[in-house]
C-alpha atoms as an extended CHARMM CRD file, in Angstrom:
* protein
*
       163  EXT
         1         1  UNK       CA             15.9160000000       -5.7400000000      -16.7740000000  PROA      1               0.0000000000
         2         2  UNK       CA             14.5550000000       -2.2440000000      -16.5170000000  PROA      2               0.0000000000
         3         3  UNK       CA             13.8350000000       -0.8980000000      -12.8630000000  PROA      3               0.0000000000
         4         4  UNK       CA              9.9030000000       -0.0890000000      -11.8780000000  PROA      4               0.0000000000
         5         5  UNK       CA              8.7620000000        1.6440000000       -8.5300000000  PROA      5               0.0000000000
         6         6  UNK       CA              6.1910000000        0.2270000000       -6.6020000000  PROA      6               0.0000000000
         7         7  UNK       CA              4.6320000000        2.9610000000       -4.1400000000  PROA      7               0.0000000000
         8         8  UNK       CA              2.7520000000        3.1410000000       -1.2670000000  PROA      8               0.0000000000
         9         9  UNK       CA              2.1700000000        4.0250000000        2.3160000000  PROA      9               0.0000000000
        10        10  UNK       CA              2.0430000000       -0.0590000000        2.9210000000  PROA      10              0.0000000000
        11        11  UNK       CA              0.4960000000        0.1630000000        6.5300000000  PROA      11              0.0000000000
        12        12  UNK       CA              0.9300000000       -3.1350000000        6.3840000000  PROA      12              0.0000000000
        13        13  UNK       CA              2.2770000000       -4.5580000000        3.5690000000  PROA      13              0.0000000000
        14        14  UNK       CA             -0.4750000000       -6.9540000000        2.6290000000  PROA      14              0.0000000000
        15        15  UNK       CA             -0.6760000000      -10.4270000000        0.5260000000  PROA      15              0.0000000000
        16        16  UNK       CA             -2.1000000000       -7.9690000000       -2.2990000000  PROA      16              0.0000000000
        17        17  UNK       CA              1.2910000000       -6.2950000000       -2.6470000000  PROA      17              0.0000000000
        18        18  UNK       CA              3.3950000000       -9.0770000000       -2.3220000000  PROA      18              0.0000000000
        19        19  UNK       CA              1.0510000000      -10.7380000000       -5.2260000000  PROA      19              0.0000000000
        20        20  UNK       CA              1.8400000000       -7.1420000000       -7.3560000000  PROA      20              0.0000000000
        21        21  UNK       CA              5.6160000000       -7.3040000000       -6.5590000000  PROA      21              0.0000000000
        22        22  UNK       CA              5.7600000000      -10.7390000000       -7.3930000000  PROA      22              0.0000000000
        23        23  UNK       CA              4.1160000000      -10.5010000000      -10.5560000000  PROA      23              0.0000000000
        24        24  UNK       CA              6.2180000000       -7.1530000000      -12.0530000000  PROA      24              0.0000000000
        25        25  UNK       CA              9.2250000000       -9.6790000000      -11.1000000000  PROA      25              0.0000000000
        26        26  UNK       CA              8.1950000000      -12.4900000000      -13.0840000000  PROA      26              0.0000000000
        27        27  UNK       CA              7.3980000000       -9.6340000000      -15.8940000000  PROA      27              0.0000000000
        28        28  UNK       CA             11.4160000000       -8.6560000000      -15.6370000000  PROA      28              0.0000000000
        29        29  UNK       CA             11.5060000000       -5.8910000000      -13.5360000000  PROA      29              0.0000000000
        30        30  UNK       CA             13.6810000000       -4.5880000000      -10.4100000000  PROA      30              0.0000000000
        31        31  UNK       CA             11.0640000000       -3.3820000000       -8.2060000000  PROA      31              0.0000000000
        32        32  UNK       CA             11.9580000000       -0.6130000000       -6.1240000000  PROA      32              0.0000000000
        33        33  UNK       CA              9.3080000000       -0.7450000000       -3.2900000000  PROA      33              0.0000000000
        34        34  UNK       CA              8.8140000000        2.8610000000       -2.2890000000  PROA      34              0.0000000000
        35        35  UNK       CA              7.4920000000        3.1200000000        1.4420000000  PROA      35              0.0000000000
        36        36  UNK       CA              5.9140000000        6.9230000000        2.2790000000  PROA      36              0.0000000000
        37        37  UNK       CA              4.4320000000        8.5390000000        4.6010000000  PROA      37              0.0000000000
        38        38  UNK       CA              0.8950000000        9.5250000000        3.9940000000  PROA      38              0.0000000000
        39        39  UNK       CA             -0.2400000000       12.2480000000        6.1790000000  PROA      39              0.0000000000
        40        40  UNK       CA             -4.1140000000       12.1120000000        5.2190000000  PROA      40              0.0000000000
        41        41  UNK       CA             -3.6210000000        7.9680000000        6.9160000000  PROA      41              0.0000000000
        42        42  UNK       CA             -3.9640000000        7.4660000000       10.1290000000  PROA      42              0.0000000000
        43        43  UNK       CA             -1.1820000000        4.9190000000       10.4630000000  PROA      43              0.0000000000
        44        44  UNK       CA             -0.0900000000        2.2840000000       12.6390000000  PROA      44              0.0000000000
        45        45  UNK       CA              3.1160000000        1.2150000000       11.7370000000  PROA      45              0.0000000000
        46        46  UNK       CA              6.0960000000        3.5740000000       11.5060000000  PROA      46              0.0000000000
        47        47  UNK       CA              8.4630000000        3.6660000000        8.2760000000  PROA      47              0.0000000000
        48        48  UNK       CA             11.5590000000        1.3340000000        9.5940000000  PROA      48              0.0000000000
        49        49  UNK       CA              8.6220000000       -1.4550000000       10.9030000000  PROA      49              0.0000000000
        50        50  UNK       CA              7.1850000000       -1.1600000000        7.7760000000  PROA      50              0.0000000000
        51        51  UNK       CA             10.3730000000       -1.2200000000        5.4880000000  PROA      51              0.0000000000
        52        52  UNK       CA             11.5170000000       -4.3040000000        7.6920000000  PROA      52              0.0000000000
        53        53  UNK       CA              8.0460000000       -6.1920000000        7.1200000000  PROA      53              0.0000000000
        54        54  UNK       CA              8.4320000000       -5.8700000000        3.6780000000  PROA      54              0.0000000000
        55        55  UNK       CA             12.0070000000       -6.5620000000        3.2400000000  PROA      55              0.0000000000
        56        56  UNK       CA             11.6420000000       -9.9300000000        5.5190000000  PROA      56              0.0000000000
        57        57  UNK       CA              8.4900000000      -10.6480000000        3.0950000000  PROA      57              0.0000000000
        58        58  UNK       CA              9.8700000000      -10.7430000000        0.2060000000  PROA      58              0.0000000000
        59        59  UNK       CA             13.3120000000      -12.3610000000        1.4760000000  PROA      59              0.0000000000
        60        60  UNK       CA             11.0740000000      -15.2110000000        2.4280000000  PROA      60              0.0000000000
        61        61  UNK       CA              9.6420000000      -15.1940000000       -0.7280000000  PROA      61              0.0000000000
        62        62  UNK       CA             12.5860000000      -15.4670000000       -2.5850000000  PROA      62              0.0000000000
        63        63  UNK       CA             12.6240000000      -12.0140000000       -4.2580000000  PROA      63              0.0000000000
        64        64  UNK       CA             15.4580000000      -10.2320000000       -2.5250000000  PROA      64              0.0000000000
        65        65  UNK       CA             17.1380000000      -10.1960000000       -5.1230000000  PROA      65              0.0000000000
        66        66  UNK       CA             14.9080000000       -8.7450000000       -7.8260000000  PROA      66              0.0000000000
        67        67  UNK       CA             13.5340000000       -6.4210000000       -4.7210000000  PROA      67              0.0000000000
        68        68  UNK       CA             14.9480000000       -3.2970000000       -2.6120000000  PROA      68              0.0000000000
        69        69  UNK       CA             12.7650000000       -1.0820000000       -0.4370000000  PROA      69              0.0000000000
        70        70  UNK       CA             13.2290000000        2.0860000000        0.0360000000  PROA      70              0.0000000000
        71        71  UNK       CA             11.7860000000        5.0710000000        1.7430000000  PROA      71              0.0000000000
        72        72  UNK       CA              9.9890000000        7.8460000000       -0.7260000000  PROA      72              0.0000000000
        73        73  UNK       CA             11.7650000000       10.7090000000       -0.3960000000  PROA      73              0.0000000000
        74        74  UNK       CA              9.2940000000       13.8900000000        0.1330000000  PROA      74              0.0000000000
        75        75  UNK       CA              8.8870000000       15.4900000000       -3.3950000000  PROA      75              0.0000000000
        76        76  UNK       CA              7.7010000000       14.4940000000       -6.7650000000  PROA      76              0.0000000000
        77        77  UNK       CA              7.0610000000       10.7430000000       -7.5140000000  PROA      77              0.0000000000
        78        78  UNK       CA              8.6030000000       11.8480000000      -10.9890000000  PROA      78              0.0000000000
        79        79  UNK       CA             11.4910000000       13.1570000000       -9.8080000000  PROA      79              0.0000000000
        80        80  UNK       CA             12.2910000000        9.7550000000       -7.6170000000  PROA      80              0.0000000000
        81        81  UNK       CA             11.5640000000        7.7360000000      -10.5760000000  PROA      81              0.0000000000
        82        82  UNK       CA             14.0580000000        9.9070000000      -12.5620000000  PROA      82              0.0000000000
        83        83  UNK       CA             17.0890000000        9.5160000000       -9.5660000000  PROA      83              0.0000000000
        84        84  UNK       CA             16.7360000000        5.9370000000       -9.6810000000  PROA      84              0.0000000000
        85        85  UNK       CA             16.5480000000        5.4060000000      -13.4110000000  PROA      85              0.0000000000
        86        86  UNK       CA             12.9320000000        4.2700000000      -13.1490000000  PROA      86              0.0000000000
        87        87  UNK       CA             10.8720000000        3.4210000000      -16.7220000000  PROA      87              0.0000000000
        88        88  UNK       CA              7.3270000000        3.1300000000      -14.8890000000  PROA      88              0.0000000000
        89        89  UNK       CA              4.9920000000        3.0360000000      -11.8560000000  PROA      89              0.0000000000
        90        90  UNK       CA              2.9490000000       -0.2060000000      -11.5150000000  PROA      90              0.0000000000
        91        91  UNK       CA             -0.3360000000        0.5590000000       -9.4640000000  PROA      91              0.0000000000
        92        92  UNK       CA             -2.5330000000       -2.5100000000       -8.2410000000  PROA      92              0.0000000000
        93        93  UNK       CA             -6.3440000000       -1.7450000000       -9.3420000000  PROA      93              0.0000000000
        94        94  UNK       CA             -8.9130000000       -3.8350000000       -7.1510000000  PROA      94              0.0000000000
        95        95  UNK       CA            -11.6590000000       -2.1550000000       -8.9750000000  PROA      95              0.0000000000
        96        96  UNK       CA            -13.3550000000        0.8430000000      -11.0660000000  PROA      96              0.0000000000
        97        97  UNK       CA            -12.9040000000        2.9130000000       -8.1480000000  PROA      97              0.0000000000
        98        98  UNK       CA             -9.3420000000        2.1170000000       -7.6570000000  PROA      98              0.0000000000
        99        99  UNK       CA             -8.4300000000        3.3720000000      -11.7940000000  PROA      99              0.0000000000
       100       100  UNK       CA            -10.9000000000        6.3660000000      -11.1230000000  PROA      100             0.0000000000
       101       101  UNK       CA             -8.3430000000        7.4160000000       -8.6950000000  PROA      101             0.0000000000
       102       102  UNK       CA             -5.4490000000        6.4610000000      -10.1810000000  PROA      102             0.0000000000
       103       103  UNK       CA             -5.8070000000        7.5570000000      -13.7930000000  PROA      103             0.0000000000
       104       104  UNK       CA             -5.1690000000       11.5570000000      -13.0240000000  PROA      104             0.0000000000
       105       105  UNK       CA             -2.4240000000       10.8280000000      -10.8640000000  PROA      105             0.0000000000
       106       106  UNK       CA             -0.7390000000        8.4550000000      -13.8090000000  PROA      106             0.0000000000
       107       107  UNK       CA             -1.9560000000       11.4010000000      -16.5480000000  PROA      107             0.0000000000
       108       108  UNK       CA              0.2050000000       13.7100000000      -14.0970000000  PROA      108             0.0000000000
       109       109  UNK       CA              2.7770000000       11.7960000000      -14.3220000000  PROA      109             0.0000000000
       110       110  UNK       CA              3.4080000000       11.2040000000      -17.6630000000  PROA      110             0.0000000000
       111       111  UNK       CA              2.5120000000       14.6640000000      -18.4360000000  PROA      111             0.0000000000
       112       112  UNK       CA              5.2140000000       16.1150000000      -15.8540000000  PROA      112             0.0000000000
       113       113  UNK       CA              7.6720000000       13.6920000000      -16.7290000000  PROA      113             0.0000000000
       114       114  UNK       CA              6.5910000000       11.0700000000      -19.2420000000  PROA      114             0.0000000000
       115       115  UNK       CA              6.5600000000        8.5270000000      -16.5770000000  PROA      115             0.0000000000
       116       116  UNK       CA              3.9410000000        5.1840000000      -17.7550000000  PROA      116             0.0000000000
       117       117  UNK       CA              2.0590000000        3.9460000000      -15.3330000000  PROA      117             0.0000000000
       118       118  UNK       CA              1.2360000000       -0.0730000000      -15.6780000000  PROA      118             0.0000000000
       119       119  UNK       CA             -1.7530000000       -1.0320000000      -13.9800000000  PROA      119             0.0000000000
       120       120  UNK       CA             -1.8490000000       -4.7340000000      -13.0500000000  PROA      120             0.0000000000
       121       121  UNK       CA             -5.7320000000       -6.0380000000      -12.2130000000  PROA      121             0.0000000000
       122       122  UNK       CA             -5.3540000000       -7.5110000000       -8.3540000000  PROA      122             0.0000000000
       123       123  UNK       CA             -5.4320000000      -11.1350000000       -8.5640000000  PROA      123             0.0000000000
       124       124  UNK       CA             -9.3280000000      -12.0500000000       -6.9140000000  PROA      124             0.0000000000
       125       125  UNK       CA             -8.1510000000      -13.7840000000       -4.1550000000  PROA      125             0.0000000000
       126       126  UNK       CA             -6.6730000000      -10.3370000000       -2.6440000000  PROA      126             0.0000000000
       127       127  UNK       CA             -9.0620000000       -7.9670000000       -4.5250000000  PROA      127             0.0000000000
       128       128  UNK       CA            -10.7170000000       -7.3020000000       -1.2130000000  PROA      128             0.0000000000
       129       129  UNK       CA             -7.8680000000       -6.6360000000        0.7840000000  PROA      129             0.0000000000
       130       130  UNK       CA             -6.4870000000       -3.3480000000        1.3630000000  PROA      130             0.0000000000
       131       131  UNK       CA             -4.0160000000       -1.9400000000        4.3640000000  PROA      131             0.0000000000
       132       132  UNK       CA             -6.6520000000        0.5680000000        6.1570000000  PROA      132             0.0000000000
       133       133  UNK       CA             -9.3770000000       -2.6950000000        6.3100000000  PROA      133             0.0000000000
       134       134  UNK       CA             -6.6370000000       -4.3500000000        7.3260000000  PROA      134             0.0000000000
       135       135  UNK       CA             -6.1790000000       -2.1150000000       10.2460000000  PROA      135             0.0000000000
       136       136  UNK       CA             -9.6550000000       -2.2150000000       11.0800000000  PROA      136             0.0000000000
       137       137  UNK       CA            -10.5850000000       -5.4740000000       11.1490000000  PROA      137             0.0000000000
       138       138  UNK       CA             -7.2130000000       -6.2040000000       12.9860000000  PROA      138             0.0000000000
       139       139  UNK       CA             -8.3710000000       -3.4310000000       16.2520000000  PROA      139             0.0000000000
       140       140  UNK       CA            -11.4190000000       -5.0170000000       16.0540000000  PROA      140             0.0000000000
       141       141  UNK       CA            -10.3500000000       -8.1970000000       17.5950000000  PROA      141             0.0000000000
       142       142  UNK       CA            -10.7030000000       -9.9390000000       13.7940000000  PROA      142             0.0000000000
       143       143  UNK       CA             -8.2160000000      -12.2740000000       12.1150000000  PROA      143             0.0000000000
       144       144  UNK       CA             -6.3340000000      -10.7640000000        9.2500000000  PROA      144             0.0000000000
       145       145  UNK       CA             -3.5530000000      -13.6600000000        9.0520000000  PROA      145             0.0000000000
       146       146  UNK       CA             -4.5890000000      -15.0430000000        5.5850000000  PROA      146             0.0000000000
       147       147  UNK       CA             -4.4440000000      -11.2450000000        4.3320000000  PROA      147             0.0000000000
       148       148  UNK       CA             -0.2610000000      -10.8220000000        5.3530000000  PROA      148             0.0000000000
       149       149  UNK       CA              2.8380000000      -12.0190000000        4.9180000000  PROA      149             0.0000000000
       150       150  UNK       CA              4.1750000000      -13.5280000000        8.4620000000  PROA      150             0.0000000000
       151       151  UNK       CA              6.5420000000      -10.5340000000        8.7760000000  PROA      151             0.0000000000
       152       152  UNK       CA              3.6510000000       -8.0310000000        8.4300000000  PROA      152             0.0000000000
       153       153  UNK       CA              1.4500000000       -9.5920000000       10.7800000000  PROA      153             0.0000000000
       154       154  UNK       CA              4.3220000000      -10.2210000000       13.5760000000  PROA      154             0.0000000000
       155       155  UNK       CA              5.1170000000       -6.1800000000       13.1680000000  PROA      155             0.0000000000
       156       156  UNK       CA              1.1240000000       -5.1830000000       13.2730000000  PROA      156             0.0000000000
       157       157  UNK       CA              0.8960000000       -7.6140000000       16.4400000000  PROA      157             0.0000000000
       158       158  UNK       CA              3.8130000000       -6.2860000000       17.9400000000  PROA      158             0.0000000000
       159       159  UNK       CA              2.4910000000       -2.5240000000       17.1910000000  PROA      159             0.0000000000
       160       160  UNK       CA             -0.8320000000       -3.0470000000       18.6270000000  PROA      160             0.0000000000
       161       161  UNK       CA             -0.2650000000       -5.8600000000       21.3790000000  PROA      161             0.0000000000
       162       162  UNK       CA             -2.8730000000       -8.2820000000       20.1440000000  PROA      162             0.0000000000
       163       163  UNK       CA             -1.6630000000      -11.9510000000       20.0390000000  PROA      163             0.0000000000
């Protein structure tokens, strides 16, 4: 079973990822989820809500033990991939905007380290789901329960006292 990392800011951690984690499972992978900080985000949830959500997600899901989340240390994705004995990224893609901005950073990566990237096409029934709309629709009174896992949506509740 070779070890992958999954990264991402994950402000919430949405159906979408739980579909990608899922699936890099069922492929044979460990799946380190790596939970950063992205500065150019405005974000809702802080890093221990978020690493909690996810790790109660995928308990419930039965993948605990193919799973671990982590936090992304500050630094080179490369050089956290190469700590934890990593043999690729996997990156969701939604759409051709989604692999425009992906490609260069999975060129970097490979380049700086000869990291692979696998890109895994989002599953349709998520493909129009993504943390920041999320967000949105959420603080505009909207309900985003069929886009979360249960955990996700308890912590982005909790966070922004809407019931």
């Amino acid at each position: 079973m070779s070890t992958v990392v999954l990264p991402g800011s994950f402000d919430p951690f949405t159906l979408g990822h739980l579909d990608l984690t899922r699936r890099a499972v069922a492929l044979g992978h460990h799946v380190v989820i790596a939970v950063s900080h992205n500065p150019s985000k405005q974000g809702l949830l802080d890093l221990e809500t978020r690493k909690a959500a996810i790790t109660a997600s995928l308990e419930a899901e039965g993948l605990s033990g193919d799973t671990e989340v982590r936090t992304l240390p500050k630094g080179l994705l490369v050089d956290f991939c190469r700590e934890i004995g990593a043999s690729a990224v996997i990156r969701g893609l939604r759409s051709q905007l989604d692999l425009a901005y992906e490609e260069p950073m999975a060129r970097m990566n490979h380049h700086l380290a000869s990291t692979d990237t696998v890109f895994l096409l989002t599953d349709t029934a998520f493909a129009h789901i993504s943390s920041s709309l999320v967000r949105e629709v959420h603080a505009l009174g909207g309900d985003v329960s069929d886009m979360l896992p249960d955990a996700s949506l308890d912590a982005l509740r909790a966070a922004s006292h809407v019931s």
